[in-house]
N, C-alpha and C positions, 0 to 999 in steps of 0.2 A: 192279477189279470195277465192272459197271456199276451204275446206280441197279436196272434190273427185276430184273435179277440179286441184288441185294441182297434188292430185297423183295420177289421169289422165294422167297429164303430162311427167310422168318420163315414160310413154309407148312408148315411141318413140325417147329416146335419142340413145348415141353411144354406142358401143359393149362392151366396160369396164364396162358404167353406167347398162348397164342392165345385166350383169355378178353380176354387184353389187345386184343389184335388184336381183336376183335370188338366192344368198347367204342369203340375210336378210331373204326373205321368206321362205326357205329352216330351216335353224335357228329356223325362227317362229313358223314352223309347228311343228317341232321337241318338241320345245318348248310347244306346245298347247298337243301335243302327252302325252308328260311326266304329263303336269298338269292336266289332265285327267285322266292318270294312279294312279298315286298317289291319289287323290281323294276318289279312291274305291268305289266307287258307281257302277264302270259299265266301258265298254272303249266300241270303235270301235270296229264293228264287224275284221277286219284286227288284229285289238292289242288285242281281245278274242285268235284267232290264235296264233298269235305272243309268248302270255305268255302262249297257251296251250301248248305252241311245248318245252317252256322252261321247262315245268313240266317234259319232259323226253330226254330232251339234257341238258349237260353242257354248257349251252351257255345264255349269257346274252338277253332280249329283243331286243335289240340294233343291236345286230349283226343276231341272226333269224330276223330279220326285212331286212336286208342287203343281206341274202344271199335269202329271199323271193325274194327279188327283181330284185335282178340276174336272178334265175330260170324262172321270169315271161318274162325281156327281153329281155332271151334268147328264150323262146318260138314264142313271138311276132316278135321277129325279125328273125328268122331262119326258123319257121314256117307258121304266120303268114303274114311274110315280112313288117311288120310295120317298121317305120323309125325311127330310132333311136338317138334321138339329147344330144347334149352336157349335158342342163338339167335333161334328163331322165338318163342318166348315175350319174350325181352329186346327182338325187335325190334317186337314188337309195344309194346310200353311207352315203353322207353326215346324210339324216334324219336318220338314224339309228347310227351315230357317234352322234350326237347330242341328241339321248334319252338316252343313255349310260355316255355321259360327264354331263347332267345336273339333273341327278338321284341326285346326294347327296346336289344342289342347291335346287330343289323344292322340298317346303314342305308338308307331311302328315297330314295333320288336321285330330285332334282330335272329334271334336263336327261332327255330321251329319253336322248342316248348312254351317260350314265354308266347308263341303266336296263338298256341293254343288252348293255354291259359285264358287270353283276354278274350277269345272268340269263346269260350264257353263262359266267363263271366258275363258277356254281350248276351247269351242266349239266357242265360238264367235271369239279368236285369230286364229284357225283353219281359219275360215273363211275367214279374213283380210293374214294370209301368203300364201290363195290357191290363192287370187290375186293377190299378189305380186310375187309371182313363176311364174303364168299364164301369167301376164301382160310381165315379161321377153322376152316370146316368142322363148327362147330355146328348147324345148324339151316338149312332156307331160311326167308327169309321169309312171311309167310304169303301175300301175292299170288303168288309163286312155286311154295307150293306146290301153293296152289288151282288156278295153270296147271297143275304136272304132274301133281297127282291126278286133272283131268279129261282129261288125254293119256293117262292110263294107263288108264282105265275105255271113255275112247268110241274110242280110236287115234286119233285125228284129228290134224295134225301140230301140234307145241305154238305154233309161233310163230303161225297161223291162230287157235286157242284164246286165245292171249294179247291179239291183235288185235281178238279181239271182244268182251273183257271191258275193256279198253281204249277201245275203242266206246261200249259199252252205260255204262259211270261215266262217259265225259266227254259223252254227251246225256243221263243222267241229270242230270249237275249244271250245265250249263247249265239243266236247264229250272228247278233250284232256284235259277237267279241266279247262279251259279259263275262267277268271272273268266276267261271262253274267249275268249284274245284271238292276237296273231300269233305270242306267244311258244310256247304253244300247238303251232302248226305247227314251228315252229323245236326246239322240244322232241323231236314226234315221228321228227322227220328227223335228232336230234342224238345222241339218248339211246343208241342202239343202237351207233354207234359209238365214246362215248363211256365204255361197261362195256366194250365191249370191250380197247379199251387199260387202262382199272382193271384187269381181269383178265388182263390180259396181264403188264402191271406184275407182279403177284404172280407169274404161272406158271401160273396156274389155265386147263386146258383144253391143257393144251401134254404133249404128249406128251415121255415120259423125264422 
């Protein structure tokens, strides 16, 4: 049996196991998040935001990550009436408890290359924890949903929708000081094929 095959499989077990599966990923993203940040090369346009908004709040990335997340699910779900599941509530929490607990685990490299070593492991683990959340089948996250609640309300096609809320958070947080650097680019050209193999890994989007 092969490895996607395998973890193919865990997509369709019981409500514990995939509670499980939704924790590890959850974890992972977190984790890919932090290894990214530390890096210093560049982050996600969301974690440009994230550490712009920390430049004039007292508050860790962790927790502006947290309370983004609220604001967004609250909008999608009160406004946009997007549906709200068990996952999009954990993931709104948990990833931002998990870049705040594993800040003093991962570490800063020194040299350029080893920066961008861990910033491209970050983007490849990124990948591998959006399947294993996704595969869960709890909840989306809430920047997820907020894309497809606004595809389903204006028809516009989702990945144009995606690209410009994508837009609009990484020139918002550059103008707050936000670390927009080359990794950045490297990010946006990486991310997209990067969940896709995560989601592949599991099965998610494969017909049969």
């Amino acid at each position: 049996m092969t490895a996607s095959a395998l973890l193919a499989g865990l997509v369709r077990p019981s409500r514990p196991a995939r509670l499980a599966l939704l924790l590890v990923g959850l974890f992972l993203y977190g984790l890919s998040l932090r290894m990214m940040l530390d890096a210093n090369v560049g982050v996600a346009p969301w974690e440009v935001l994230h550490v712009g908004l920390t430049r004039h709040l007292p508050l860790t990335v962790g927790v502006v990550s947290i309370l983004t997340g609220v604001l967004i699910v609250a909008f999608t779900a009160l406004r946009l009436r997007e549906r709200v599941g068990l996952g999009t509530l954990l993931n709104v929490v948990l990833i931002g408890v998990f870049l705040d607990l594993l800040a003093p685990l991962v570490p800063n490299p020194v040299s350029v290359g080893w920066r961008w070593v861990q910033f491209l492991l970050g983007v490849g683990l990124l990948g591998f924890a959006t399947g294993a959340y996704v595969a869960a089948g709890l909840g989306a996250g809430p920047r997820d949903g907020l894309t497809l609640a606004l595809g389903r309300l204006t028809g516009w096609p989702v990945p144009r929708i995606r690209s410009g809320i994508e837009l609009a958070v990484l020139l918002l947080g550059w103008a707050l000081g936000g670390p927009l650097g080359w990794g950045t680019l490297v990010f946006a050209l990486a991310v997209g094929p990067a969940m896709g193999w995560g989601l592949g890994l599991f099965g998610v989007g494969k017909k049969g």
